[in-house]
C-alpha positions as CSV (number, residue, x, y, z in Angstrom):
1,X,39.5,34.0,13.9
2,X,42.1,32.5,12.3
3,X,44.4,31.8,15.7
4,X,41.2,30.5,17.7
5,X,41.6,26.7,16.8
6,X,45.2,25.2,16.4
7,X,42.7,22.1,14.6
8,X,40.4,21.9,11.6
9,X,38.1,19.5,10.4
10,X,39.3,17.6,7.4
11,X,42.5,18.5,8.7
12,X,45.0,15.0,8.0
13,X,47.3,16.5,10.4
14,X,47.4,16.4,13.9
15,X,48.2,20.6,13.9
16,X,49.4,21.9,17.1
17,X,48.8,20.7,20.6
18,X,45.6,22.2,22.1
19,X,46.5,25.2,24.7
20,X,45.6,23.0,27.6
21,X,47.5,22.3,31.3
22,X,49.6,19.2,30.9
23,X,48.8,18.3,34.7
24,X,44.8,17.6,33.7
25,X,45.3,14.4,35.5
26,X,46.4,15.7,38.9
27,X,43.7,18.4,38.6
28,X,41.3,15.7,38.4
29,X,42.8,13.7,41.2
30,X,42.7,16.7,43.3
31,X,39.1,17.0,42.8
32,X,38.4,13.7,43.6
33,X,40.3,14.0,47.0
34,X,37.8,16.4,47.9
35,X,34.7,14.7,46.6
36,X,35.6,11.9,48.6
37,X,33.0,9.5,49.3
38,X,31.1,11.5,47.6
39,X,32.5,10.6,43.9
40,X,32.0,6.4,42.8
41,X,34.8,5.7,40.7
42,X,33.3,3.4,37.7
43,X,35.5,2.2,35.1
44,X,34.4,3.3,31.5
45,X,34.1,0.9,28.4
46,X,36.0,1.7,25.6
47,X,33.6,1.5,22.1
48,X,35.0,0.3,19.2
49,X,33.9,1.2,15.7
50,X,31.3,-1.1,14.0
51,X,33.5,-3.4,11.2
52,X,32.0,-4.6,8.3
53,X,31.1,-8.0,8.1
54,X,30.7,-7.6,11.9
55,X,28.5,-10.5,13.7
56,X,26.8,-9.6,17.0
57,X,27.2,-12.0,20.3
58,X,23.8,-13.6,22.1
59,X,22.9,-12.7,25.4
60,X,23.7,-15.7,26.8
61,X,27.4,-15.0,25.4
62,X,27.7,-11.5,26.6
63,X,26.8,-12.8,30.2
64,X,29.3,-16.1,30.1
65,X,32.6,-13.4,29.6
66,X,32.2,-13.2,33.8
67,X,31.1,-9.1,33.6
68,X,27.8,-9.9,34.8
69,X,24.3,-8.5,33.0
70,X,25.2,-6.7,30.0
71,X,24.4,-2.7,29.8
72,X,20.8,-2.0,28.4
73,X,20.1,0.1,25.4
74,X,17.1,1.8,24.8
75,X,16.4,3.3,21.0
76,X,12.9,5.2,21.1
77,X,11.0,7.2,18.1
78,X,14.2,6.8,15.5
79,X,15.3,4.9,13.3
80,X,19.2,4.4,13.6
81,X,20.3,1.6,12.4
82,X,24.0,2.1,12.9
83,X,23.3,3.2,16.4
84,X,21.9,0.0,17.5
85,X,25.0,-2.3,15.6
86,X,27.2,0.5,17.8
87,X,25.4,-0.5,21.0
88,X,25.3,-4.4,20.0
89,X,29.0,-4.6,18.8
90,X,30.0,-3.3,21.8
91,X,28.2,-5.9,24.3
92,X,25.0,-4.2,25.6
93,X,22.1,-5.2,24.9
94,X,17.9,-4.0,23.6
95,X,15.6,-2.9,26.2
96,X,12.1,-1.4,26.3
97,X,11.9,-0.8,30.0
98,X,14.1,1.6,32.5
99,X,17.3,-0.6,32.7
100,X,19.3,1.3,30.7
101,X,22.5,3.2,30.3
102,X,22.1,5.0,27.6
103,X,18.9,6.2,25.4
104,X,19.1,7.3,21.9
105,X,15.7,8.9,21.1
106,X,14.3,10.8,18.2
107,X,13.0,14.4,18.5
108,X,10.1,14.1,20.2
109,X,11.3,12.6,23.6
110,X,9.5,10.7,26.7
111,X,8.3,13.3,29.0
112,X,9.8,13.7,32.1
113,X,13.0,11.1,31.2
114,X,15.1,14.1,33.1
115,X,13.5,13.9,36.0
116,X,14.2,10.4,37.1
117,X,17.6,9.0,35.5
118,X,19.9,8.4,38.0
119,X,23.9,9.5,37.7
120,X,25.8,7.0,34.9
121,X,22.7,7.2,32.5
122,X,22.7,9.1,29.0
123,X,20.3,10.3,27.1
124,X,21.1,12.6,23.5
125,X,18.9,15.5,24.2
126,X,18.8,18.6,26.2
127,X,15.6,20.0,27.6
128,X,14.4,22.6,24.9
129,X,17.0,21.7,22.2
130,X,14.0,22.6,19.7
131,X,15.2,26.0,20.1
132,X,18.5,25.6,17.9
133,X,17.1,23.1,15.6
134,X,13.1,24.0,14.9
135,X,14.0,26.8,12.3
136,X,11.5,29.4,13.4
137,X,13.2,29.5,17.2
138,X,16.5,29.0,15.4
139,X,16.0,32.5,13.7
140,X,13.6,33.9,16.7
141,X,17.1,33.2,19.2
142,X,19.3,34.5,16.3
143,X,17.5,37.9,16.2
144,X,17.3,38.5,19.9
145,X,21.4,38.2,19.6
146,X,21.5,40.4,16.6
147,X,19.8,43.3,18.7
148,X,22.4,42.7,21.5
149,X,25.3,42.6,19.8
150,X,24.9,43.8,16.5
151,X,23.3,42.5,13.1
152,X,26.8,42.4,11.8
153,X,28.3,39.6,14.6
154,X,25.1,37.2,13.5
155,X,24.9,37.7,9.7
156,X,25.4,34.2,8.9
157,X,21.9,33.2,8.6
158,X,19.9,34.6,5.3
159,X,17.3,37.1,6.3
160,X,14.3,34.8,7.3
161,X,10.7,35.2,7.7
162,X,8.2,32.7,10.1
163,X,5.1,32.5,8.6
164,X,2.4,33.0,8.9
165,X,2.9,35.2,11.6
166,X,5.3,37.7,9.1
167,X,3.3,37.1,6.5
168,X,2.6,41.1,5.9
169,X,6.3,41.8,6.5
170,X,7.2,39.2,3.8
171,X,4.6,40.3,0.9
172,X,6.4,43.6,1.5
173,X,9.6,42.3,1.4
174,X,9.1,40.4,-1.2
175,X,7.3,43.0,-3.9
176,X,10.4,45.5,-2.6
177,X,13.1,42.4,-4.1
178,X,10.7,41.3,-6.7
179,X,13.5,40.2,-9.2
180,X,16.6,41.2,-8.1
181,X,16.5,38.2,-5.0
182,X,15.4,34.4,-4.9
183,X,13.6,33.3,-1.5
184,X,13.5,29.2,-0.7
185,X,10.2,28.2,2.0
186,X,11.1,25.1,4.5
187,X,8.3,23.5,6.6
188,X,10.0,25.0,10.3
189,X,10.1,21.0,11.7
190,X,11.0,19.1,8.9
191,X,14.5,16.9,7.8
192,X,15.7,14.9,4.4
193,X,14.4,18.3,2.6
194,X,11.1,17.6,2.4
195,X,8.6,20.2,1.6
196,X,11.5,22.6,0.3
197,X,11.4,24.6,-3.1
198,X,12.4,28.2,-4.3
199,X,9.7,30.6,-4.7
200,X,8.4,31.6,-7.7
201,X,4.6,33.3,-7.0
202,X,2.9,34.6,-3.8
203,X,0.1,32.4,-4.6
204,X,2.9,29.1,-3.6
205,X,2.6,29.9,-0.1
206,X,1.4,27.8,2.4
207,X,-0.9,29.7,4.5
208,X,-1.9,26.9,7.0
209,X,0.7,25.6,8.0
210,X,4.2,27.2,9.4
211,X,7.0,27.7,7.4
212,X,10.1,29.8,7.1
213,X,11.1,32.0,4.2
214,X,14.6,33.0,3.5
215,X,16.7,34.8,1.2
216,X,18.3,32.1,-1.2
217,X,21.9,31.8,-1.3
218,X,22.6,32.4,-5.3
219,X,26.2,32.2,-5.4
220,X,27.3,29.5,-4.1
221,X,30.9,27.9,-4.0
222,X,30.9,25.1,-7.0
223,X,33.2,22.1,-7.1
224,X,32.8,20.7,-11.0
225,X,29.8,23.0,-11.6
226,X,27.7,21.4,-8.6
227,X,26.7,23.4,-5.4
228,X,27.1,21.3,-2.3
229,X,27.2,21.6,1.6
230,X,29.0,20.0,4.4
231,X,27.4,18.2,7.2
232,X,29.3,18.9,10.6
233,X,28.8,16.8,13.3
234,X,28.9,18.9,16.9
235,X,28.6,17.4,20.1
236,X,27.6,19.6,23.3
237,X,28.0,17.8,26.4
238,X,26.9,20.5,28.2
239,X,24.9,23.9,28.4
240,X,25.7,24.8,32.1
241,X,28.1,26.8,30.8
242,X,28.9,25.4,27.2
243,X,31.4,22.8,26.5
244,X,31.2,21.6,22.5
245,X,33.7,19.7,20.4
246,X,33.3,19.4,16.6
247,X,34.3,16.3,14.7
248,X,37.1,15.8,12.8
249,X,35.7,14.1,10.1
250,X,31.9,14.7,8.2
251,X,30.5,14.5,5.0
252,X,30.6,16.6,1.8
253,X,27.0,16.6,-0.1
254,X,26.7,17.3,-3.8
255,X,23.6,18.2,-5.5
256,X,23.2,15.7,-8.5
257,X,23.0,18.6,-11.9
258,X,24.4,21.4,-12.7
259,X,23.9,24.2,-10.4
260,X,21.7,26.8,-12.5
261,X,19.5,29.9,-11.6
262,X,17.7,30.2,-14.8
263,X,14.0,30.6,-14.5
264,X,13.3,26.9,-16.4
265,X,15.8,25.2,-13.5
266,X,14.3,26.7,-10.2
267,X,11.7,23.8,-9.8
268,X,14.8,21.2,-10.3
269,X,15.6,20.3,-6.1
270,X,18.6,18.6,-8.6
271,X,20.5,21.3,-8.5
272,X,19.5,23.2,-5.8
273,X,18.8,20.9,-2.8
274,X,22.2,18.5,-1.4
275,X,20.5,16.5,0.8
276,X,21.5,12.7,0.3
277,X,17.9,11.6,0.7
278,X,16.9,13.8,-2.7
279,X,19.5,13.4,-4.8
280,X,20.1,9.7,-4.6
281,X,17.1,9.5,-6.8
282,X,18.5,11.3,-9.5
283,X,19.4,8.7,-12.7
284,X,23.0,10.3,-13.0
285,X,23.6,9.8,-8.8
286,X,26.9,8.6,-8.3
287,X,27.1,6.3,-4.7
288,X,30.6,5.8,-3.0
289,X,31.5,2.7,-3.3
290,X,34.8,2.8,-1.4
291,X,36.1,4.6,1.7
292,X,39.7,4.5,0.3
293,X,37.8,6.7,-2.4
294,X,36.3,9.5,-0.8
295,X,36.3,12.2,-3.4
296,X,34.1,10.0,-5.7
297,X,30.4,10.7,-6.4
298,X,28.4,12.7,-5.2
299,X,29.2,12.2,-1.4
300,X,32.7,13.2,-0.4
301,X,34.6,12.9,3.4
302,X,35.5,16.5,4.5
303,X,39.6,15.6,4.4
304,X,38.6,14.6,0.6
305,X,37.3,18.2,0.0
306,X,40.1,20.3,2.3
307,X,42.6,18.7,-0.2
308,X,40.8,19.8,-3.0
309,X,40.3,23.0,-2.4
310,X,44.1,23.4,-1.4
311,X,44.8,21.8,-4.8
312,X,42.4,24.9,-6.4
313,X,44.2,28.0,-3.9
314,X,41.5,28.1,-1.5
315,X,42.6,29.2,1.8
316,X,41.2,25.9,4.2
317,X,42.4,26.9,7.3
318,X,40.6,30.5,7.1
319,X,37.3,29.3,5.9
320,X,37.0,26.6,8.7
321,X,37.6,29.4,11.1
322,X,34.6,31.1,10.0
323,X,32.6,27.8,9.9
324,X,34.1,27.2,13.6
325,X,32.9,31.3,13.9
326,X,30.1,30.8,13.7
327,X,28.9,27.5,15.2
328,X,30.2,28.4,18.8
329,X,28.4,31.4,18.2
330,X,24.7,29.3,17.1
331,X,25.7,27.3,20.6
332,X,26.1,30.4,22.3
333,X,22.7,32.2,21.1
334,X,20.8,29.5,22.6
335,X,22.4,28.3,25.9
336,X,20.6,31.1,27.7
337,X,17.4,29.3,27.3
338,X,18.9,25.4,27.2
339,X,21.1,26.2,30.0
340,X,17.4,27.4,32.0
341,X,15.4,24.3,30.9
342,X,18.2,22.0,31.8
343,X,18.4,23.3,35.5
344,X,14.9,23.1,35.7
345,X,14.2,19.7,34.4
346,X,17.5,18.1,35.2
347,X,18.4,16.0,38.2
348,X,22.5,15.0,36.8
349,X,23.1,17.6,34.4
350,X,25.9,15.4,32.5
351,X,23.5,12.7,31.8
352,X,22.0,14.5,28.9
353,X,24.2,15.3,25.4
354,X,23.3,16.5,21.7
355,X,25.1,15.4,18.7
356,X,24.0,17.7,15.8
357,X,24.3,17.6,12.2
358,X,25.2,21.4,11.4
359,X,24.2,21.8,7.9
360,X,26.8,25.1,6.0
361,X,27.3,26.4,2.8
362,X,29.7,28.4,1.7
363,X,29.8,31.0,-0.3
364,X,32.2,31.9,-3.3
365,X,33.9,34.6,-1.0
366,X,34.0,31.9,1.4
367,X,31.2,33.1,3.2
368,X,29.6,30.1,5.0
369,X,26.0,30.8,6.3
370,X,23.8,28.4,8.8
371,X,21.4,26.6,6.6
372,X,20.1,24.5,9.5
373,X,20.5,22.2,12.6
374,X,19.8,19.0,12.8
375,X,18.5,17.1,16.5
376,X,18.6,14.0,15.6
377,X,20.9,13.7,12.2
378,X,20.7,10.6,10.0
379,X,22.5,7.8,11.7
380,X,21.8,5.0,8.1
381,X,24.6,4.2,6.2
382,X,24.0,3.4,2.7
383,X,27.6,3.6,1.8
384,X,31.1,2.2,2.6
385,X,31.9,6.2,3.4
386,X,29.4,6.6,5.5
387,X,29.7,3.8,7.6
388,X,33.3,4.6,8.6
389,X,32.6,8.4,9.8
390,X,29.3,7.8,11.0
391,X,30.5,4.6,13.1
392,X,33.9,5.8,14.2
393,X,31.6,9.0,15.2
394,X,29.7,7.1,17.1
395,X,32.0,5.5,18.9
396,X,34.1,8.3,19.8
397,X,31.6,10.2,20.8
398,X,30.1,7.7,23.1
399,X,34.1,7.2,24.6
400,X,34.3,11.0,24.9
401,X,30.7,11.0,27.3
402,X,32.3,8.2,29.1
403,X,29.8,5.4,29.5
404,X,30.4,3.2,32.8
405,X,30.1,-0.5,33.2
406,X,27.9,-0.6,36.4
407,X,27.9,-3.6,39.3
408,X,24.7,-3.9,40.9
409,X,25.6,-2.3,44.3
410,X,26.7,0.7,42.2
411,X,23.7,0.5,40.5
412,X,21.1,0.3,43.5
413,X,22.7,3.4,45.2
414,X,22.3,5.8,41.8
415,X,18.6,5.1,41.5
416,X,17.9,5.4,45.2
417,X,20.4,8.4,44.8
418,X,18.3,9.9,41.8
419,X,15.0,9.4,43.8
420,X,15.9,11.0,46.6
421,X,17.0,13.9,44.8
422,X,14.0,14.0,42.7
423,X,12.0,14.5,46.0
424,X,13.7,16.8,47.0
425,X,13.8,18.9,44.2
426,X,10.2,18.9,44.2
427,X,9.8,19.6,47.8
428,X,12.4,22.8,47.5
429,X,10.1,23.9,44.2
430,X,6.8,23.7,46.8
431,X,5.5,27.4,48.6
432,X,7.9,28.3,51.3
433,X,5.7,28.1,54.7
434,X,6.7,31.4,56.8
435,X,7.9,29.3,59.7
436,X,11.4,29.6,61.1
437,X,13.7,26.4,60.1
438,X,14.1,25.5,63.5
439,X,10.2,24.9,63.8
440,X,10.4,22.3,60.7
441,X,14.1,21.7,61.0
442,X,15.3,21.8,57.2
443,X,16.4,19.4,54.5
444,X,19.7,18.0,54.0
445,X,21.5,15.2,51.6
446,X,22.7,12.7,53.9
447,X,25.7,12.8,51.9
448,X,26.9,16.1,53.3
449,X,28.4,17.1,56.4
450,X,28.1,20.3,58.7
451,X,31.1,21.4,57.0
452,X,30.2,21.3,53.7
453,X,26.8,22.9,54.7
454,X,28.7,25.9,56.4
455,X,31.2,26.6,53.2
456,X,27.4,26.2,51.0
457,X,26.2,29.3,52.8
458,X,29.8,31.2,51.8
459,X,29.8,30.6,48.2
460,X,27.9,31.4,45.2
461,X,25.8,28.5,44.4
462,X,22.9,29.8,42.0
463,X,21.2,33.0,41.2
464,X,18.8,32.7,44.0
465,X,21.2,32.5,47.2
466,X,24.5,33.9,45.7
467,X,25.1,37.4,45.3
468,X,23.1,39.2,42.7
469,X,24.0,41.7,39.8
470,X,23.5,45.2,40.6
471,X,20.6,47.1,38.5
472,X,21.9,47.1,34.8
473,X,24.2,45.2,33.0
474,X,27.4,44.5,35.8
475,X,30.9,45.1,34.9
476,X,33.4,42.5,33.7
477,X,35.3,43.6,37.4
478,X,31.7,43.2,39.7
479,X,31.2,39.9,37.8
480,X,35.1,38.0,38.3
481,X,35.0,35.0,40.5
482,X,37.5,33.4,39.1
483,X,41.0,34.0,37.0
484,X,43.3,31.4,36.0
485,X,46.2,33.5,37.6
486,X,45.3,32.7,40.9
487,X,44.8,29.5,42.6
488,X,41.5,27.7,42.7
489,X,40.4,26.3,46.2
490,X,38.5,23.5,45.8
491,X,37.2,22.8,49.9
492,X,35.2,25.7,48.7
493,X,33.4,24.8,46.2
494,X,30.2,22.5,46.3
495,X,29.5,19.2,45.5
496,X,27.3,20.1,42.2
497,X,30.4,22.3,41.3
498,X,33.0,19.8,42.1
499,X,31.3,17.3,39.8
500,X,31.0,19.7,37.4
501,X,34.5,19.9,37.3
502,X,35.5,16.4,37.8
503,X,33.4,15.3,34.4
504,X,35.0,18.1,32.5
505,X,38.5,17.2,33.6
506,X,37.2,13.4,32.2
507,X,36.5,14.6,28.6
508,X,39.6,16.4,28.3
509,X,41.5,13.0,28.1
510,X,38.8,11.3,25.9
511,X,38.3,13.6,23.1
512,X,40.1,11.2,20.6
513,X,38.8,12.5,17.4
514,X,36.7,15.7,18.6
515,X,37.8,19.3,18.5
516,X,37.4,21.2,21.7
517,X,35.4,24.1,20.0
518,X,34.7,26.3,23.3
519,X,35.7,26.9,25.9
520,X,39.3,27.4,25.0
521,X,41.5,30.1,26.7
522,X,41.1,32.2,23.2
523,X,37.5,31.1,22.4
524,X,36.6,32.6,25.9
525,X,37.8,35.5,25.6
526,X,36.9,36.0,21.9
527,X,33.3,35.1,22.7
528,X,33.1,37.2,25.7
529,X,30.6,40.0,24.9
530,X,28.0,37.4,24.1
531,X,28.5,35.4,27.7
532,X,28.0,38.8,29.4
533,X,24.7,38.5,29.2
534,X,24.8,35.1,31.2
535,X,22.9,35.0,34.6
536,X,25.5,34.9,37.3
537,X,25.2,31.3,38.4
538,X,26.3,30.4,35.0
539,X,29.1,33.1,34.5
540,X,30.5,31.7,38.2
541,X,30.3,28.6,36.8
542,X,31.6,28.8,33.6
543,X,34.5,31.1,34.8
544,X,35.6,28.0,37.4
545,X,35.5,25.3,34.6
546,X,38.0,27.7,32.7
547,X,40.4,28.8,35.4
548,X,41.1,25.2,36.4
549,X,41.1,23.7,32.5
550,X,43.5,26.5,32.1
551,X,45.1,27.4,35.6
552,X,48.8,28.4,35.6
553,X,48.7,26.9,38.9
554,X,47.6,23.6,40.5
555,X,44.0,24.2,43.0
556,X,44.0,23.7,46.4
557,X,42.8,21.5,48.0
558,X,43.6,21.5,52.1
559,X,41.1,19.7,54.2
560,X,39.8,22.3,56.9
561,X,39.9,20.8,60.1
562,X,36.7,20.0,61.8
563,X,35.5,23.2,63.2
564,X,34.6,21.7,67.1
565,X,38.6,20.8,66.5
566,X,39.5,24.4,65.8
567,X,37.6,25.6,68.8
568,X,39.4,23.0,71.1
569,X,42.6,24.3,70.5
570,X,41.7,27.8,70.4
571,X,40.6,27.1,74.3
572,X,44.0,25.6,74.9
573,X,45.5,28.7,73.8
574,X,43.7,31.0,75.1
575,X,40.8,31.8,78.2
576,X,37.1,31.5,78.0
577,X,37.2,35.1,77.4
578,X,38.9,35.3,74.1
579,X,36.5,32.7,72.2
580,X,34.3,35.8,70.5
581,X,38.0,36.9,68.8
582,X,38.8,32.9,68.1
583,X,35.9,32.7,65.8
584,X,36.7,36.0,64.1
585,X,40.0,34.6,63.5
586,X,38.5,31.1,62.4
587,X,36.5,33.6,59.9
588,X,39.8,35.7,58.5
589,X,41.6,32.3,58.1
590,X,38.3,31.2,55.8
591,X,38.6,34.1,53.7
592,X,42.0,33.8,53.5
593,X,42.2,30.7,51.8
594,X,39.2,31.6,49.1
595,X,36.0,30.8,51.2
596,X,33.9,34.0,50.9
């Protein structure tokens, strides 16, 4: 594990350069060559940090600088302070209606917000991201993995039980470890550590409403006697197939006493719970008062604690590897069923993104387990330390999505782009009629031509028209569309899969203070027994992304000649006679260049 990342979090260094092709650029000019028409080229805006002291321009100012009508924010169901002085700082501007650009919502969403944005909006959630972060689904997901690959690969979560449905399994569990092992009950959909506390009696159980029980972590890693646990900000910009980055930079929260597993101290959340919204309450709570000081209090930056546990002989590099383990691993377990909900309910795929708030302890073999995820993590800043991660956070995550400063034109096409593909994705989910397509003629984006539509019917575009897996699980060989040895050729490829490419070729040269945590050429392959049991359309897909991130060779991309063109000259050549063997040839000359 050690190898897989050449960067760390906390790391002060810049470590070695990412295994990446140095030609990302002419990659992604190439792919816009053959998006043609079909790609709007939209400048981004470049967000800056929120400063201290910061004051916030009118409306009537942010209109006057000659940019025309600001961008429009829209903050639903959270409160996120810091998000909305991100937003303002950087010239956009409050709305309740469907003008804008990006949303930031809490974790019960508008329904159907998917269905209808058009192409340059965000929003931060995925369809269905409830099943990393409700803790029930969490451990549901994590045991469906541990079947398929072993209990030992996904042993980073502390045996858990959802109640009430396990209730008999627990009681027996329980009497069996009566003690010799501590359990700890969280409500499955709560945050701030609210309704959390370490068993003591059978009779504590809440029988009415659902909650997980766990196996409490007893030994924890201590810094100055306290236990504590690092909050790791992850963003996922996609699920179709995975592409996550961790931050560089996070926070390091101490419980307020003396860490203590005596039978008088169990009830004390003091000691045993970290979360900042518990222990700030404590008399003795110490707040950071500056960032130049961030190994004071009880809330610590993540370089802060990497330097000292180097000072104390702890091996950083190795125990990030494991956190870094297994967080692609948590992302992994779940895109099956994200990666299903987002093609389903999704008309742009990259308008959607998750920033979690990973929650790890660690051990004092350096073990670190999953304590939870968090969907929407606190975005308040009570402190000078917070403020500067969770601002430059914001702001470099927001840079890395790439928000675009839309004219009106530009912005009039998306939405009547966005509705017409709406329609049509409902009228391709409506009953097939058993008439031939030449009866009812068939549906077509006016954006593509007869070319494109005869290379659609020689590629693989999804699970229902490509090729399907033979009964069982297929080989690694029956299952290779791509390798980065060989050349990609982009005329092939479609138009969803070309923009799939041309937005992850984008965040490769915005990822400013992120970590490209998968895929990587190593993380790939490390990681590839659990993407085996992908569906095919997102193996293809996935397998494309990395052979052109990672190609030893640039793609091609030749413009086929119109194919009435090909047939003209093919009649110069030769007689009327020899058009059935033109066609065959036209056919061989496809396949030759990558097309079937």
């Amino acid at each position: 594990r050690s190898g897989l990342w050449a960067q760390i979090p906390g790391d002060d260094s810049d470590g070695e350069a990412e295994e990446e092709r140095p030609n990302t650029s002419e990659v992604l000019e190439r792919v816009k060559q053959v998006l043609g028409e079909r790609w709007t080229e939209v400048p981004f805006m470049d967000l800056a940090p929120v400063q201290p002291g910061a004051k916030f321009a009118s409306l009537a100012k942010l209109m006057s600088d000659g940019r025309g009508f600001p961008p429009g924010f829209r903050i639903d169901r959270i409160h996120a302070p810091l998000v909305r002085e991100t937003y303002l700082h950087n010239g956009f501007r409050p709305t309740k209606g469907e003008d804008w650009l990006i949303s930031w919502t809490g974790p019960r969403m508008r329904e159907n917000i998917h269905r209808m944005m058009h192409e340059f909006q965000k929003v931060n959630h995925f369809p269905a991201s409830t099943e990393l972060t409700r803790k029930d689904r969490m451990w549901d997901n994590f045991q469906r993995m541990a079947q398929q690959m072993g209990s030992g690969q996904f042993d980073f979560v502390p045996e858990t039980f959802v109640l009430p449905q396990q209730l008999r399994s627990f009681k027996h569990r329980y009497l069996k470890t009566r003690g010799e092992q501590l359990w700890i009950v969280k409500p499955t959909a709560s945050s701030q550590g609210r309704g959390i506390f370490i068993l003591r009696n059978l009779v504590e159980l809440p029988l009415k409403e659902s909650v997980v029980v766990s196996r409490y972590v007893e030994k924890p890693l201590l810094i100055q006697g306290l236990k504590f646990d690092l909050r790791i900000y992850v963003l996922v910009t996609s699920f179709r197939p995975l592409r996550a980055y961790v931050y560089r930079e996070g926070l390091t929260r101490f419980a307020s006493k003396a860490y203590s597993t005596d039978e008088e101290h169990l009830a004390d959340v003091y000691r045993h719970l970290t979360n900042y919204s518990i222990n700030k309450g404590a008399e003795n709570f110490q707040e950071n008062q500056r960032v130049q000081a961030d190994n004071y209090g009880h809330k610590w930056s993540l370089s802060a604690l990497n330097r000292h546990l180097r000072c104390i002989g702890i091996n950083v590099k190795e125990m990030w590897s494991r956190i870094m383990d297994i967080i692609v691993k948590t992302l992994l377990a779940v895109e099956p069923a994200i990666s299903a909900a987002t093609k389903e309910s999704c008309i742009h795929e990259q308008s959607c993104f998750e920033l979690y708030g990973f929650d790890v302890l660690v051990d004092e073999h350096l073990k670190p387990w999953l304590l939870e995820v968090n969907l929407s993590p606190s975005m308040q800043a009570e402190s000078p330390l917070d403020k500067q991660i969770k601002s430059s956070l914001l702001a470099d995550a927001f840079n890395l999505l790439g928000v675009r400063r839309l004219d009106a034109q530009t912005l009039t096409s998306a939405r009547l782009r966005a509705r017409f593909l709406y329609m049509s994705k409902l009228q391709s989910a409506m009953p097939k009629p058993n008439i031939s397509e030449h009866l009812l003629g068939h549906r077509q984006d006016p954006l593509r031509s007869e070319k494109e539509e005869e290379l659609q019917k020689q590629e693989l575009p999804s699970d229902e028209d490509g090729p399907q897996p033979p009964e069982g699980q297929p080989s690694l060989l029956q299952r290779r569309f791509f390798s980065p040895k060989k050349q990609v050729c982009l005329n092939s490829l479609s138009e969803q899969h070309l923009r799939l490419l041309a937005h992850a070729l984008e965040e490769t040269q915005r990822c400013c203070n992120f970590i490209r945590l998968y895929p990587t050429p190593s993380t790939v392959k490390r990681y590839q027994p659990i993407t085996e049991s992908r569906n095919t359309e997102d193996e293809y897909r996935n397998q494309l992304l990395t052979s052109l991130l990672y190609a030893e060779q640039l793609p091609l991309c030749e413009r086929l000649e119109p194919l009435e063109e090909k047939e003209e000259e093919k009649e110069e050549e030769v007689d009327d006679e020899g058009e059935d063997d033109d066609d065959e040839d036209l056919a061989l000359d496809w396949r030759a260049k990558g097309f079937s």
